[in-house]
C-alpha positions as CSV (number, residue, x, y, z in Angstrom):
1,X,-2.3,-29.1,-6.0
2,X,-2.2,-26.0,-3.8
3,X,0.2,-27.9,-1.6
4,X,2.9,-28.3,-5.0
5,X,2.2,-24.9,-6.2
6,X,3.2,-23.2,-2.5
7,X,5.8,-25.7,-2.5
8,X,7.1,-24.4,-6.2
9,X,6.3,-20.6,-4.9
10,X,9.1,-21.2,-2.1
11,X,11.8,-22.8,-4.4
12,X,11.6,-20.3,-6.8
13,X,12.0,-17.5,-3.6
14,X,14.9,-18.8,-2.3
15,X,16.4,-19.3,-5.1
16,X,16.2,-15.6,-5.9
17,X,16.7,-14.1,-2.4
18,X,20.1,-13.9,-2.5
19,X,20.5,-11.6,-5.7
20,X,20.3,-8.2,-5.5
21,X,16.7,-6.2,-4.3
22,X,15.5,-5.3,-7.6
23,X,16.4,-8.3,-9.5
24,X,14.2,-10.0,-6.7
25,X,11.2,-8.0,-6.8
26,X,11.0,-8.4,-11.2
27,X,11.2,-12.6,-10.3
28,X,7.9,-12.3,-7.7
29,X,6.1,-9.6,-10.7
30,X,6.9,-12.2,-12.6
31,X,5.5,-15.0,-10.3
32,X,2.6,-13.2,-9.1
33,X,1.4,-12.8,-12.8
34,X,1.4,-16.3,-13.2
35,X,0.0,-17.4,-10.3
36,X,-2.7,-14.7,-10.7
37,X,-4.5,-15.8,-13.5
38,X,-7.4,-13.9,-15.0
39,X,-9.9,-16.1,-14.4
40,X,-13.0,-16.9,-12.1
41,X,-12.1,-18.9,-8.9
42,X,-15.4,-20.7,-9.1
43,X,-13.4,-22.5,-12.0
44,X,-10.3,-23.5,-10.2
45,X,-12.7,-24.7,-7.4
46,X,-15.5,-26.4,-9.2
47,X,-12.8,-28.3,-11.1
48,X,-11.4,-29.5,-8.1
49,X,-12.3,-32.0,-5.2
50,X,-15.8,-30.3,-4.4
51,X,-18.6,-32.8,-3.5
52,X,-22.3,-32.8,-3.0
53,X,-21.3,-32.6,1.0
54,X,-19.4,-28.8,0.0
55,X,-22.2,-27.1,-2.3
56,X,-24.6,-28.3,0.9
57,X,-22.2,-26.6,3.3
58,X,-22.1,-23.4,0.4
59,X,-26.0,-23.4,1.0
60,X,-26.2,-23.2,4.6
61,X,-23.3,-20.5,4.7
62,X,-25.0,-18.6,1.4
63,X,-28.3,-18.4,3.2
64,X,-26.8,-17.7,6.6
65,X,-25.2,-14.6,5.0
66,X,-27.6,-13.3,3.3
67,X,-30.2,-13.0,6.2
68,X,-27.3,-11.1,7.7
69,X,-26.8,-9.3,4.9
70,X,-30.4,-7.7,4.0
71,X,-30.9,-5.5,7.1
72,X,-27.2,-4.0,6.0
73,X,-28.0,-3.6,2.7
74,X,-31.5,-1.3,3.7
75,X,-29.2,0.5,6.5
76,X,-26.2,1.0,3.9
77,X,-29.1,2.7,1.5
78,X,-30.8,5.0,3.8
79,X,-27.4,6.0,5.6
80,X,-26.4,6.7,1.6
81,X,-29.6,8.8,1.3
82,X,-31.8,6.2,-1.4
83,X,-34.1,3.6,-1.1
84,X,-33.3,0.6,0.9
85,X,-34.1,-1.6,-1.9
86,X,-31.4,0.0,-4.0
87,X,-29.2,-1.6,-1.3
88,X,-31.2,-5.0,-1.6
89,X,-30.4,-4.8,-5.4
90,X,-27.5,-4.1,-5.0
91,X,-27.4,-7.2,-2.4
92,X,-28.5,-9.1,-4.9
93,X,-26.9,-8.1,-8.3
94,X,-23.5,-7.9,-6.6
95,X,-23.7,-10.7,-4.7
96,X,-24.4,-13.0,-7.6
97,X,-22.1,-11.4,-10.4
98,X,-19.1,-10.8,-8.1
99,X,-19.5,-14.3,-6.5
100,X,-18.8,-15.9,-10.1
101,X,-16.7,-13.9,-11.5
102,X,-14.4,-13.1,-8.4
103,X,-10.9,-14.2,-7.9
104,X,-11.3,-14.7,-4.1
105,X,-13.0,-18.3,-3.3
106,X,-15.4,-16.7,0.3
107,X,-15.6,-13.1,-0.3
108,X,-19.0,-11.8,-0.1
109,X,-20.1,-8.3,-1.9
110,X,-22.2,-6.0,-1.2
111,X,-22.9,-2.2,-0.3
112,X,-20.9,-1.5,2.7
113,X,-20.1,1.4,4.7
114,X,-17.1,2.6,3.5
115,X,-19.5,4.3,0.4
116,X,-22.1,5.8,2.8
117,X,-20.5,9.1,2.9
118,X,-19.5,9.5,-0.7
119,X,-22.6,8.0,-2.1
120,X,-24.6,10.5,0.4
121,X,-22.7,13.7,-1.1
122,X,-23.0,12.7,-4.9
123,X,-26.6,11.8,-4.4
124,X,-27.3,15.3,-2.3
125,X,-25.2,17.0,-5.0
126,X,-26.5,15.1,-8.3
127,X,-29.3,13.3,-7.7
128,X,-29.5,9.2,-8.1
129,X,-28.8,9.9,-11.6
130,X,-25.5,11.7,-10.6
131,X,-25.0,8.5,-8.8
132,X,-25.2,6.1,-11.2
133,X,-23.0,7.4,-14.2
134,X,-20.7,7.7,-11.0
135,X,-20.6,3.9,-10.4
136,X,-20.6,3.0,-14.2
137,X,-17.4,5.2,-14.2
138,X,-15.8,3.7,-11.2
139,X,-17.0,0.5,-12.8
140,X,-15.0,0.7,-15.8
141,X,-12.1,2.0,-13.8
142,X,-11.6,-1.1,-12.2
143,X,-12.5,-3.5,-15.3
144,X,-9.1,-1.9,-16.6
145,X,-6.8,-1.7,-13.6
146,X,-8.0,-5.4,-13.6
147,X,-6.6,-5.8,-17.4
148,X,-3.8,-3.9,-16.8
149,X,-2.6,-6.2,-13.9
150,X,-2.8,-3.2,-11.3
151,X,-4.0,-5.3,-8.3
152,X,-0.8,-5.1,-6.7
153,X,-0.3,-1.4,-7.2
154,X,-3.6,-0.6,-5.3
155,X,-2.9,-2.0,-2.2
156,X,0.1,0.8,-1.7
157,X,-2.1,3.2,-0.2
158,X,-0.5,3.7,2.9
159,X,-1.9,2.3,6.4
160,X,-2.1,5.9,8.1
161,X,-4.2,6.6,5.2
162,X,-6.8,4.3,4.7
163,X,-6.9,4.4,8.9
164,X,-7.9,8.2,8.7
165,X,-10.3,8.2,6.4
166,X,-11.6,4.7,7.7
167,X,-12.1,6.7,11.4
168,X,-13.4,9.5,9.3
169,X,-16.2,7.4,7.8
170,X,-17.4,5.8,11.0
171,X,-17.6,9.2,12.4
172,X,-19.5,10.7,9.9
173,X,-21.8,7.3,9.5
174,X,-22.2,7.7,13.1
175,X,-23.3,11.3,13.1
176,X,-26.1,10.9,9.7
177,X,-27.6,8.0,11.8
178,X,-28.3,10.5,14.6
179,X,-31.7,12.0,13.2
180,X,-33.4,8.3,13.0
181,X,-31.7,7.5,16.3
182,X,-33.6,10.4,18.2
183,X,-37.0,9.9,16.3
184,X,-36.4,13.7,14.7
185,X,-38.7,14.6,11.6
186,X,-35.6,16.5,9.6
187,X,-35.7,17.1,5.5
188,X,-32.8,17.8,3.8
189,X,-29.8,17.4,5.9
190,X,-26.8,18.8,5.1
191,X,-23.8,16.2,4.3
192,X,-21.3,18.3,5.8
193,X,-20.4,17.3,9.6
194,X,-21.1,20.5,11.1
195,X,-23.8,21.7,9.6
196,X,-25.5,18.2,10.4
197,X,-25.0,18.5,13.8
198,X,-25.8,22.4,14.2
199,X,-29.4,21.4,12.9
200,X,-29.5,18.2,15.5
201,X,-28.9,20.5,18.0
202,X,-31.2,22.9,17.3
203,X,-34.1,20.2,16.5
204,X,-32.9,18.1,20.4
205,X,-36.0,19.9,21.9
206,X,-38.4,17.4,19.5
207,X,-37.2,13.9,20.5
208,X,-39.1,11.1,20.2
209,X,-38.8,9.0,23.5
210,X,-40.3,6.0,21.9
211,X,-38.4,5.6,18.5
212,X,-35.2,6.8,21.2
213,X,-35.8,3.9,23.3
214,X,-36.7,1.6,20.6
215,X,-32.8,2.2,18.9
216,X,-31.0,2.6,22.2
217,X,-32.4,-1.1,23.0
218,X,-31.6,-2.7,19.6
219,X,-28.1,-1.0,19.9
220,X,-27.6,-2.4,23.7
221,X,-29.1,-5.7,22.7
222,X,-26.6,-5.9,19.8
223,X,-24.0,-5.2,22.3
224,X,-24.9,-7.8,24.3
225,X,-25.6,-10.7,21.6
226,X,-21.5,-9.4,20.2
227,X,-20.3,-9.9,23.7
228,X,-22.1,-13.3,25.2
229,X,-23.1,-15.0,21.8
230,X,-20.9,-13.6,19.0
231,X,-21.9,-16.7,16.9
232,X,-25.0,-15.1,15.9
233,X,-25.2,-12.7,14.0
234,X,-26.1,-8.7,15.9
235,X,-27.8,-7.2,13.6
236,X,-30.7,-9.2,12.6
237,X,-31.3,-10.2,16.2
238,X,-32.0,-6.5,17.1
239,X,-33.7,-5.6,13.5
240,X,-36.1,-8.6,14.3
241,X,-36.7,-7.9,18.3
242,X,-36.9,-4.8,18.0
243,X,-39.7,-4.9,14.9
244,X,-41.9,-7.7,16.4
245,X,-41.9,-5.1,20.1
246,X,-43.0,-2.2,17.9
247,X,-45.6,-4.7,16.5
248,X,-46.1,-6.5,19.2
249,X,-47.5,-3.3,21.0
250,X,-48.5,-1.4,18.0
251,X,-45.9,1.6,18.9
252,X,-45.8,4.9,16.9
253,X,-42.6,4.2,15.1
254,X,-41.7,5.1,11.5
255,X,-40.9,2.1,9.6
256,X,-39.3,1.8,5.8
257,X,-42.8,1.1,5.1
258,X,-44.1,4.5,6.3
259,X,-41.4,6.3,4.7
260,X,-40.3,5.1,1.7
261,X,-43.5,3.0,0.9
262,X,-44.1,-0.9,0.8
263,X,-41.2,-2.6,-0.9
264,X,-42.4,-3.7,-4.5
265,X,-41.7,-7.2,-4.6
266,X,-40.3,-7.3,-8.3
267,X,-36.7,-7.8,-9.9
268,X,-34.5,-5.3,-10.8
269,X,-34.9,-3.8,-14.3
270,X,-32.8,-2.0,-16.1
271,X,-32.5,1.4,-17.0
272,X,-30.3,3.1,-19.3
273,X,-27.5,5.8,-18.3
274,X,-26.9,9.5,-19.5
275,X,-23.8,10.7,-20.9
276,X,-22.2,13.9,-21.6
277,X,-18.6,15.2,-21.6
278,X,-20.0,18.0,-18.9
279,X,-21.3,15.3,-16.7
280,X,-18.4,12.9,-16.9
281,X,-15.6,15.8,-16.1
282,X,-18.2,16.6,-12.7
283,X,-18.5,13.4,-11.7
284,X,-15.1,11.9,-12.6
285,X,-13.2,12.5,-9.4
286,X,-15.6,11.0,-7.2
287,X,-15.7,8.1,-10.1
288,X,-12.3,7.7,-8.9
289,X,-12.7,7.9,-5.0
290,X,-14.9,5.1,-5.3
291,X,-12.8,2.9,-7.7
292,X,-9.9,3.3,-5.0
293,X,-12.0,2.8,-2.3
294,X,-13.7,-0.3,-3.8
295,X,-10.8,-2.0,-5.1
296,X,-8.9,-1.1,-2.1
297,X,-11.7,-2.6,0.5
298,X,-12.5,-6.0,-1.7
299,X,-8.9,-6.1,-1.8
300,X,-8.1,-5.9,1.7
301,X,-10.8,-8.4,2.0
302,X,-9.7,-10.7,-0.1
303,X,-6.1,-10.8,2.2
304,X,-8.0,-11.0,5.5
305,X,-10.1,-14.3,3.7
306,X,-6.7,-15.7,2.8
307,X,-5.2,-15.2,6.2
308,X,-8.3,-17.0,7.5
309,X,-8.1,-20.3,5.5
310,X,-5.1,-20.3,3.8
311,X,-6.5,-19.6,0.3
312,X,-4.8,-17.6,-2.5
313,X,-6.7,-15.1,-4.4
314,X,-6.6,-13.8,-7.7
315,X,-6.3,-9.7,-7.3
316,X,-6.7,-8.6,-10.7
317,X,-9.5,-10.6,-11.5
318,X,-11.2,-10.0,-8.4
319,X,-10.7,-5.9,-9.5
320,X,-12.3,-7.2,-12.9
321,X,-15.6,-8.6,-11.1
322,X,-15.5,-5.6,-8.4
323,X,-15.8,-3.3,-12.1
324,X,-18.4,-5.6,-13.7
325,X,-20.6,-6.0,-10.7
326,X,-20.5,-2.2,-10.4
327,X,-21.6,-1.5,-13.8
328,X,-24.3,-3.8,-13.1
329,X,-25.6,-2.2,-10.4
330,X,-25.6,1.0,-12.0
331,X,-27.8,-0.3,-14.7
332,X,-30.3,-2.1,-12.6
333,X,-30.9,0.6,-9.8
334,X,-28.1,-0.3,-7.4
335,X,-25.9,1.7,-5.6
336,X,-22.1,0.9,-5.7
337,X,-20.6,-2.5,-4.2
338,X,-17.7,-3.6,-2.7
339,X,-16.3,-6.8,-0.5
340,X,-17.9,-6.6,2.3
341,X,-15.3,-7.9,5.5
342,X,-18.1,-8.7,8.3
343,X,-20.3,-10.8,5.9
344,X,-17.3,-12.3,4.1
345,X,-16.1,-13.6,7.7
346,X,-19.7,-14.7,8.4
347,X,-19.6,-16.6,5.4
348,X,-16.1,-18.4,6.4
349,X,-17.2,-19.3,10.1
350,X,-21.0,-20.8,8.0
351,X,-18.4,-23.0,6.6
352,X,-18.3,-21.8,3.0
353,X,-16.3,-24.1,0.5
354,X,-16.5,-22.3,-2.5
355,X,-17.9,-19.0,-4.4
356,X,-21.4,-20.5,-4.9
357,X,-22.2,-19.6,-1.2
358,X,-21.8,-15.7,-2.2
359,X,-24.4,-16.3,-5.1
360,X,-27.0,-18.2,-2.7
361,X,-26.4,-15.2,-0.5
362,X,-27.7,-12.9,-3.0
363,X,-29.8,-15.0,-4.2
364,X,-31.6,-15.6,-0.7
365,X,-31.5,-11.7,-0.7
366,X,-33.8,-11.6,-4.0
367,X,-36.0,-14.6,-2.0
368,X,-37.0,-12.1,0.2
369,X,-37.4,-9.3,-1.8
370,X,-40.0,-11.3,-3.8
371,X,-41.9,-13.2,-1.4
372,X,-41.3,-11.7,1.8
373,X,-41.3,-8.1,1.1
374,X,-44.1,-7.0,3.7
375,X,-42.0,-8.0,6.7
376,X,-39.0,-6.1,5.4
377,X,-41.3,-3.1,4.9
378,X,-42.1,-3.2,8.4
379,X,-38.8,-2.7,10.0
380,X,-38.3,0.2,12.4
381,X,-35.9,2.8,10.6
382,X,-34.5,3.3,14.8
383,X,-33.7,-0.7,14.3
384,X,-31.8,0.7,11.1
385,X,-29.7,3.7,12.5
386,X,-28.9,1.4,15.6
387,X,-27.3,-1.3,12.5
388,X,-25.6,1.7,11.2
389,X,-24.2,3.0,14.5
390,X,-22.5,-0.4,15.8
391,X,-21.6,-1.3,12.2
392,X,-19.5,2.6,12.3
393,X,-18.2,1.7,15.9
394,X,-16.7,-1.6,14.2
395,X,-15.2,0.5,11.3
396,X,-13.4,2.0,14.3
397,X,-9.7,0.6,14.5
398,X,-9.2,1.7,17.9
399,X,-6.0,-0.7,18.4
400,X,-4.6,0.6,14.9
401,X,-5.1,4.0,15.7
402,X,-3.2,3.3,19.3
403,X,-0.6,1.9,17.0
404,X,0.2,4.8,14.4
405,X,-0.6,7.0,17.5
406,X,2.7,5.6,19.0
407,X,4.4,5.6,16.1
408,X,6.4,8.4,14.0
409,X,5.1,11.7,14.3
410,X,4.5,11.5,10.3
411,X,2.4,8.7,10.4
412,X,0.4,10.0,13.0
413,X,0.0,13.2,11.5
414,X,-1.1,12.1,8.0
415,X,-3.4,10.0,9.9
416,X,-5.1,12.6,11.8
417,X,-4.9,14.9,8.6
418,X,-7.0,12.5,6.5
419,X,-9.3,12.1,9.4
420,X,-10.0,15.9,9.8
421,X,-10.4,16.1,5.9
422,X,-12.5,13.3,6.0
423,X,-14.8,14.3,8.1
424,X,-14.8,18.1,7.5
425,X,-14.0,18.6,4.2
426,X,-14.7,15.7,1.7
427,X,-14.0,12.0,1.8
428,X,-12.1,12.5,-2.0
429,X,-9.9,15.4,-0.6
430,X,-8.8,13.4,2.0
431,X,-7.7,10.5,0.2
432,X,-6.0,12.5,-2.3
433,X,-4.3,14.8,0.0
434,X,-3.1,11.4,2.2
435,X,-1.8,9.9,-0.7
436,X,0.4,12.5,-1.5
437,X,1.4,13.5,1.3
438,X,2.2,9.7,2.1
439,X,4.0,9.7,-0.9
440,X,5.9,12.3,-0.4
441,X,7.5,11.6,2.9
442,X,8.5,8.3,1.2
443,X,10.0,10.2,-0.9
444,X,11.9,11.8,1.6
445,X,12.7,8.9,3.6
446,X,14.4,7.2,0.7
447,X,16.6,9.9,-0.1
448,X,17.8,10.1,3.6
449,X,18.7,6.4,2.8
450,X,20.3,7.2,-0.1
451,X,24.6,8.5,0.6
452,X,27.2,9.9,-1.8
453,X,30.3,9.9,0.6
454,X,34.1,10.1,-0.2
455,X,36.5,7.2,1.1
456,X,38.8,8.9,3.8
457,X,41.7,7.7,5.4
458,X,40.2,6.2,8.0
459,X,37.5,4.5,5.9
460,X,37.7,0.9,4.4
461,X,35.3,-0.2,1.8
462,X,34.5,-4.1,1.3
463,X,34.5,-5.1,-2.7
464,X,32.6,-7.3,-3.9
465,X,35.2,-10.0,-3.2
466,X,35.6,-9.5,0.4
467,X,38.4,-7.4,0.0
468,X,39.4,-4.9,1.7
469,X,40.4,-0.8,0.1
470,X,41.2,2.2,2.2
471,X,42.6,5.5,1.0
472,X,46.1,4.3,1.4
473,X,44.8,2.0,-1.7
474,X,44.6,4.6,-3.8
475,X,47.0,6.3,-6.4
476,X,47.8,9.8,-6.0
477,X,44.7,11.9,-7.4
478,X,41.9,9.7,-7.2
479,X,39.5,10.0,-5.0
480,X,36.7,7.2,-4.9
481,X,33.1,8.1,-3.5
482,X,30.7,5.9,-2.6
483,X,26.9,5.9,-3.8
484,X,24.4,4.1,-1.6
485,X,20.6,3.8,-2.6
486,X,18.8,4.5,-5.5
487,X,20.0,7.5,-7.5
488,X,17.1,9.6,-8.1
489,X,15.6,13.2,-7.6
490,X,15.6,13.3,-4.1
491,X,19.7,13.1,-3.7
492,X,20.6,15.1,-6.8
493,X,21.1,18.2,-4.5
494,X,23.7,16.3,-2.5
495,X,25.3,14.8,-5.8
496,X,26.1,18.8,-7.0
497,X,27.4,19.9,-4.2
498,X,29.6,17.3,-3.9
499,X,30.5,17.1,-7.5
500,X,30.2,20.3,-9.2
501,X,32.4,21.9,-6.9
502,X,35.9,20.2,-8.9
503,X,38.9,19.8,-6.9
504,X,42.0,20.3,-8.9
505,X,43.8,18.2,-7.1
506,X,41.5,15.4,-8.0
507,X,42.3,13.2,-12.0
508,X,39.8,10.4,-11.6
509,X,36.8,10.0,-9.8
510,X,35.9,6.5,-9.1
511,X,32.0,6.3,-8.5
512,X,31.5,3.0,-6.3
513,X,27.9,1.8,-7.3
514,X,27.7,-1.6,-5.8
515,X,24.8,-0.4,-3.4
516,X,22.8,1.3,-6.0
517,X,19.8,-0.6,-7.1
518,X,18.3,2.2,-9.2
519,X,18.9,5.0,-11.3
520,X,15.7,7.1,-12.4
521,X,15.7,10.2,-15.3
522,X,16.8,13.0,-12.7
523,X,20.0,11.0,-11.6
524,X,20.6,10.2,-15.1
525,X,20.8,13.6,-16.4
526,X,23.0,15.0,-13.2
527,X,25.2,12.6,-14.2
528,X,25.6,13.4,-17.9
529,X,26.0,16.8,-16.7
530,X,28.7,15.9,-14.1
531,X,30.7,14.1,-17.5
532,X,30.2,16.7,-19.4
533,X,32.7,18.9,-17.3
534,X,35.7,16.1,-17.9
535,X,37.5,17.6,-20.9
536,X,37.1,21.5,-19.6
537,X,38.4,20.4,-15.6
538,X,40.4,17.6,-17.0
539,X,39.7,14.8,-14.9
540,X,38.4,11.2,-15.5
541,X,35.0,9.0,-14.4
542,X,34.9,5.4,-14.0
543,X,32.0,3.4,-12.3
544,X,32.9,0.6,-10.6
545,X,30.4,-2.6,-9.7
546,X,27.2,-1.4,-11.1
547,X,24.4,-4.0,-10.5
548,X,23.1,-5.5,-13.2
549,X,20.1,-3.7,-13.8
550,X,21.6,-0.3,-12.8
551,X,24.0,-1.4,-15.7
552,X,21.3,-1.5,-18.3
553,X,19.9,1.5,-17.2
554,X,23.1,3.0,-18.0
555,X,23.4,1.5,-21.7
556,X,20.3,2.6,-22.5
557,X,20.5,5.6,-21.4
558,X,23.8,6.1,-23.7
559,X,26.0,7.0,-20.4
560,X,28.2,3.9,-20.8
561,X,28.7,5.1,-24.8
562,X,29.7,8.3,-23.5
563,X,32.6,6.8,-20.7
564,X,33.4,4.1,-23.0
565,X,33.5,0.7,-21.6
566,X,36.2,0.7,-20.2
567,X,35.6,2.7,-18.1
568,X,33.0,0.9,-16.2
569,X,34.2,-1.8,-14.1
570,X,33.3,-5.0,-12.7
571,X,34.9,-4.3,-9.5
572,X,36.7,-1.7,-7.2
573,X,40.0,-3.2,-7.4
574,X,39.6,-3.2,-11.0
575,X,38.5,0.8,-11.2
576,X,41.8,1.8,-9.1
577,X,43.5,-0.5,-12.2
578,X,42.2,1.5,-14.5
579,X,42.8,5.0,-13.1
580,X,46.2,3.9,-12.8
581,X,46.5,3.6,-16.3
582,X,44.6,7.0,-17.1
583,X,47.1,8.9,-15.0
């Protein structure tokens, strides 16, 4: 079936690619929306060839994630500044929801580190409570970008971007691991980067050389299990050899146990949310940071899962699950949830077949929550912050930042803006300020693609026919420019001071529009005012070749009313006709 439906995905294409650019791109919005359905994947799966021998192979993978899972999940949580089992619940509850109602057959969920350095700041600044009207928010953010079919429109954010602030996030996940790392008893630390490491420095002098060499040896032996046997997974190697040595020899080592207390072995319950207008205007712009961010992440996720076995996923309803999944955990003590890449590619290479194996993973995740609590208790926090710090040296993109480093100085230098904002400032300040900066050098670069330039002598424009018209061409008096590129803001400047500067010499200008895909309000209303001068300089307009959808824009816009349609031709050939007849 998914054979026929590529197949009818590639007739359809080519059948459209040789019409103009934005008639193309309405066909694949049209396309994508019907071959993104707003449904669960589980369905399209379950109803297809899936056998006893796949949900077996969904089993193994589920429960192979999961174990990988729940040392992240505790790490995530503590590098967030809660409890580590608000990360196993929201293991658990994401895990579960997500995995049915997703639109991606093998991604996993799950508290990742991308949200370590926002969920730290709201929960410094608000309090848990702060946090979870934060996450309902974001929640129902992405419930209704998921309605409104915006799945597409959220993977825009430019690469530069989510690069910076990606580097940004391992830096600062890196530097709030450092006080577990080095065994230092600190309270309170700041969530800003140089205040954190102001009071490392000045606590240095009280290392603990045990809980130090306990986390440099879990981080080296995670090195060395990535490098020699990348099969199994890193991180609960060293979390489990490096708690059975600190048990083994009974060493002084704070553990989640001696810290946050034993983990209760009991399922989540819920508890109810506070609302106010005040609180919701304080807490909205994170709301959104984390709505980008998640749908962004399970998103991206979602594509590298596709590139990996040739699967299609649903975006929009995978933004729908992301919401409801979030909304979950904020009522059942959770902490907010994302696709997770590293455990959605662990659950690929298990051999996954189908979205049950991300519901046994959280599922095997609550299996030890209730019955095998006291060993998860026991787990070194320096085991923990070791996770942490390779997990932030993967969020490292050293080859992409080598890339954009090369690259146009723009790139770059939004790149190592949201970085610096990232990391110094605030995580929501830098995605903001990327964006629109992003957006407005796009801005830019389309209007230096975009030309208004007269036909001179020694210039020979191709119609739409193949023919061939220079200036010799032309009647005495009309002058034809040429318009290439969408007409909008960022060319009217050029437009007026080509236009609203008459020539007297000049009785009809002949606008050639063939190479204009677009016309937005701003180019719209420069041109009404450019017609508006006709009867006081007394001269003439025609447009000749307007695409199709340009030409719409035009009627609707009551600009072919006000030149009359005859003035507006089919072709080049047939605009010099008609100023022939206006002089």
């Amino acid at each position: 079936m998914f054979k026929a439906l590529a197949h009818l995905v590639g007739q359809v294409r080519s059948r459209i690619s040789h019409r103009n650019t934005f008639s193309h791109l309405n066909k694949e919005a049209a396309l994508n929306k019907q071959f993104d359905p707003l449904y669960p994947k589980i369905f399209q799966v379950l109803r297809g060839a899936y056998g006893f021998d796949d949900f077996l192979k969904d089993i193994l993978a589920g429960i192979t994630v999961g174990i990988v899972a729940m040392p992240l999940a505790m790490a995530f949580a503590i590098g967030s500044g809660v409890n580590p089992l608000q990360g196993l619940y929201t293991a658990v509850i994401a895990g579960i929801l997500i995995g049915f109602l997703g639109g991606s057959r093998f991604q996993v969920s799950g508290p990742t580190g991308a949200f370590v350095i926002i969920i730290y700041g709201i929960v410094y600044r608000h309090g848990y409570d702060g946090l979870v009207l934060t996450t309902f928010l974001a929640g129902c953010m992405l419930v209704l970008a998921g309605f409104f079919r915006l799945g597409s429109i959220i993977k825009y954010i430019p690469y530069p971007v989510t690069t910076g602030f990606t580097a940004g996030i391992a830096l600062t996940i890196f530097s709030s691991q450092m006080g577990d790392f080095f065994g230092l008893s600190l309270q309170n630390v700041p969530p800003d980067f140089i205040s954190k490491w102001g009071l490392y420095l000045s606590e240095l002098g009280n290392l603990h050389p045990i809980t130090f060499g306990i986390a440099l040896g879990t981080l080296i032996l995670m090195g060395l299990v990535r490098t020699f046997v990348p099969r199994i997974p890193a991180p609960v190697v060293g979390v489990v050899v490096g708690g059975l040595v600190v048990w083994a020899f009974g060493l002084p080592v704070e553990t989640i146990a001696g810290r946050y207390g034993a983990i209760p072995a009991e399922l989540p319950t819920f508890r109810g949310i506070e609302f106010s207008f005040e609180r919701i205007s304080l807490l909205l712009p994170d709301a959104i940071t984390i709505a980008i961010l998640a749908g962004l992440e399970s998103l991206l996720t979602c594509v590298v899962a596709d590139s990996m076995t040739g699967d299609r996923h649903y975006s929009n309803m995978e933004l729908i699950a992301q919401g409801t999944g979030n909304i979950a955990c904020s009522l059942f003590g959770g902490i907010p949830a994302t696709g997770a890449i590293a455990r959605t590619a662990t659950n690929i290479s298990s051999g996954a077949r189908s979205p049950l194996s991300a519901i046994i993973h959280g599922i095997t995740v609550l299996a030890f929550v209730l019955w095998l609590s006291p060993l998860t208790s026991a787990i070194p926090l320096a085991c923990l912050a070791a996770v942490m710090v390779i997990t932030s040296y993967g969020m490292l993109e050293i080859n992409a930042i080598k890339n954009i480093l090369r690259g146009p100085k723009s790139d770059w230098s939004i790149m190592l803006l949201t970085f610096l904002l990232t990391v110094l400032v605030d995580l929501t300040v830098a995605v903001y300020v990327g964006v629109l900066l992003a957006s407005l050098l796009f801005m830019r670069r389309m209007s230096t693609m975009s030309s208004i330039e007269a036909l001179d002598e020694h210039e020979i424009v191709r119609d739409y026919d193949e023919s061939l018209i220079n200036q010799d061409d032309l009647p005495k008096g009309v002058f034809v420019y040429s318009i290439s590129g969408p007409f909008f803001f960022g060319m009217v400047d050029r437009f007026q001071n080509i236009f609203m500067r008459h020539n007297s010499d000049i009785k009809v200008y002949i606008l050639y529009m063939r190479d204009v895909p677009a016309i937005d309000a701003t180019g719209i209303h420069v041109l009404e005012a450019f017609l508006s001068h006709r009867n006081s300089k007394n001269f003439h307009v025609i447009l000749a070749n307007p695409p199709a959808r340009t030409r719409r824009i035009l009627k609707k816009m009551g600009i072919m009313n006000a030149l009359g349609e005859n003035n507006i031709c089919h072709s080049l050939k047939a605009a010099i006709t008609r100023a022939e007849h206006l002089l």
